[in-house]
N, C-alpha and C positions, 0 to 999 in steps of 0.2 A: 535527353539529359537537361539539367537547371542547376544551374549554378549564382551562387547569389554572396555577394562577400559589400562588408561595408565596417571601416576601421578594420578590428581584429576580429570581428563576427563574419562567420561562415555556413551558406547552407548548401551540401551538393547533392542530389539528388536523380536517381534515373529509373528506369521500371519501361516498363510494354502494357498495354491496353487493348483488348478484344473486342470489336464495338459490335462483334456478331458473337450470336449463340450465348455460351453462358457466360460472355463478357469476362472471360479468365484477364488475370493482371498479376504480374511481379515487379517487384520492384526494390530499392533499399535507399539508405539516405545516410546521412552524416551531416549534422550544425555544431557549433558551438555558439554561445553568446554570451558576453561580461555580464549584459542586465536583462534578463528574460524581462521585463517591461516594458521594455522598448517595444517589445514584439506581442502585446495584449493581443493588438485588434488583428494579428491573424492565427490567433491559436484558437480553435473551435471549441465552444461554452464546455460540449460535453469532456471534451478533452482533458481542461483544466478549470473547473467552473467554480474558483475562484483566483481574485487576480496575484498572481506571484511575484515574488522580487526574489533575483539573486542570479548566479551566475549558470548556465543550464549549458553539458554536454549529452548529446543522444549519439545511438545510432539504432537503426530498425532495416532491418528486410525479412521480405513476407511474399504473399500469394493467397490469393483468394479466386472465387468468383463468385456467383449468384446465391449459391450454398452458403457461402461461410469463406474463413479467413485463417490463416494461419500463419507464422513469422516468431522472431526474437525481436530482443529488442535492449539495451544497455541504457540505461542514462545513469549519468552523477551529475550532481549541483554542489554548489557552495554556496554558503552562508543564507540558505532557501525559506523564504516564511511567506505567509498569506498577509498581503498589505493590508498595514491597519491593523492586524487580526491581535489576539492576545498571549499566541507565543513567540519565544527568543528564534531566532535564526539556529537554523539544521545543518549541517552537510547530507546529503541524502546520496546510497548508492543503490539503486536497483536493477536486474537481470533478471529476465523471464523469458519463457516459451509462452504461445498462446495457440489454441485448436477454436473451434466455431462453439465447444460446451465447455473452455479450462484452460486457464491461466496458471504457470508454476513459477513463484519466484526462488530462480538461485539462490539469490543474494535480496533481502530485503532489509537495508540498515539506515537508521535515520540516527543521528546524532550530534552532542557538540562537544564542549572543554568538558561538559558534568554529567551528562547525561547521554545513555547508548543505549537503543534497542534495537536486536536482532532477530529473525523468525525464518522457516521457512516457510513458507506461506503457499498455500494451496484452495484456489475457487473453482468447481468444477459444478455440475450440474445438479447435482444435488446435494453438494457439502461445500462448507469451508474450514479448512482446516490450519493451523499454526502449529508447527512441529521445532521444539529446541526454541522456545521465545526465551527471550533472557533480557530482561532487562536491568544494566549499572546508572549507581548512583556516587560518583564522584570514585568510580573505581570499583565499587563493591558491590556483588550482585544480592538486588532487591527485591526484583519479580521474576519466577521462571516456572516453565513447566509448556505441556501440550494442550490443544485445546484442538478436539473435531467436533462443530455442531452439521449435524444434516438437515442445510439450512439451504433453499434456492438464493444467491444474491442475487438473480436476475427477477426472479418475482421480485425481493426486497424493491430492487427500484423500480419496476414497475407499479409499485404502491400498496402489493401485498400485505396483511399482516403478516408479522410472525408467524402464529399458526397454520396460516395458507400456504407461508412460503415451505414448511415441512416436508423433506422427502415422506414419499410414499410407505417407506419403514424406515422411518426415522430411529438412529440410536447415536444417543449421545456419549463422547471420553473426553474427559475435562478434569485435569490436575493440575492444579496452579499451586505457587507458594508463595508466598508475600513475606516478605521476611523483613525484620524491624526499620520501619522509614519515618525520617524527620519529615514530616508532610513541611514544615519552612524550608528545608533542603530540598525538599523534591520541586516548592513553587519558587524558589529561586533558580533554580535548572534549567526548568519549562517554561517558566509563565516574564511576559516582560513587566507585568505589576504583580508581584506574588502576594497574594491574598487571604491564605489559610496557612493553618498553622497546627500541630497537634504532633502524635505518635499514632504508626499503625500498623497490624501484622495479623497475617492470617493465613488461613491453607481454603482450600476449592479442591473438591474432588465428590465429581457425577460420574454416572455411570448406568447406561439403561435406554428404554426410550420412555417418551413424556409419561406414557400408563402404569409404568414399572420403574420409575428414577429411583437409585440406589445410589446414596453420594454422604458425605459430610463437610459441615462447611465450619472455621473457626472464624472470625471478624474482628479483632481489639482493634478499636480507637480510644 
């Protein structure tokens, strides 16, 4: 067990470790912290591999070994942005499962006073997909629809192209709808210097794989 408390910041932590055979481990944890900045230099690059500000609740337990890894995991943050960076502050609440080829988020929702978006959200071995994304804009839904590309993320970050990263039979479903937005309203939401300005709406809808794509797409700005 590790236990770690300093003010009103808390980390408690416990699990078992195998140091023979396939080094099996389980384990869970629970922190909270007012300013995830405090706490940079021991959060791991890959982890968070940019620097955060705001206020971070977790909890995760899991199991793995030599194989692979498996667990849940909870966090919500308040008022969360990337320092420096050029959006406003989020409240962020996410929940997932995760296996050694997929991640599934419960609950994927980042939001503030004007701006909410939600999805289900799905990265497995050879797709990723966003199921019910919905995105509001001062209350009124803006962007929504489904979207499955059969796409590796794991090749993406290993540096893959696009194309490389393709399932084997690749087939893409993509229906979006973009319905009328103040692009000043939308960079006033998001951005902490809003920068553009115009009207925009449209529809996205594929359907196929890359040799046979059957889709139609509208775009007004």
């Amino acid at each position: 067990q590790l236990e770690l408390r300093q003010t009103g910041d808390f980390f408690h932590g416990e699990g078992n470790f195998d140091l023979a055979g396939e080094h099996a481990y389980s384990g869970a944890f629970q922190t909270s912290v007012a300013q995830i900045a405090n706490y940079r230099g021991f959060i791991p690059q890959g982890f968070a591999p940019w620097p955060l500000e705001g206020a971070v609740a977790a909890e995760w337990k899991g199991g793995g070994a030599n194989k692979g890894a498996s667990g849940s995991f909870h966090a919500r943050a308040r008022n969360l942005r990337v320092a420096n960076g050029p959006l406003v502050p989020f409240d962020v609440e996410l929940e997932a499962d995760y296996s050694p080829e997929s991640i599934f988020f419960r609950q994927f929702h980042v939001w503030n006073e004007r701006a909410d978006l939600s999805a289900f959200v799905g990265v497995a071995k050879n797709y990723i997909q966003a199921q019910g994304l919905r995105f509001d804009l001062n209350g009124s839904p803006r962007v929504y629809g489904n979207i499955f590309a059969p796409i590796s993320a794991r090749k993406l970050r290993e540096g893959s192209s696009w194309l490389a990263a393709l399932s084997a039979d690749p087939f893409f479903d993509v229906d979006l709808t973009l319905d009328a937005v103040d692009l000043t309203e939308f960079a006033a939401a998001v951005k902490a210097n809003p920068d553009f300005s115009g009207q925009a709406n449209g529809k996205l809808q594929l359907s196929g794989t890359p040799g046979s794509l059957q889709g139609k797409s509208e775009i007004h700005l």
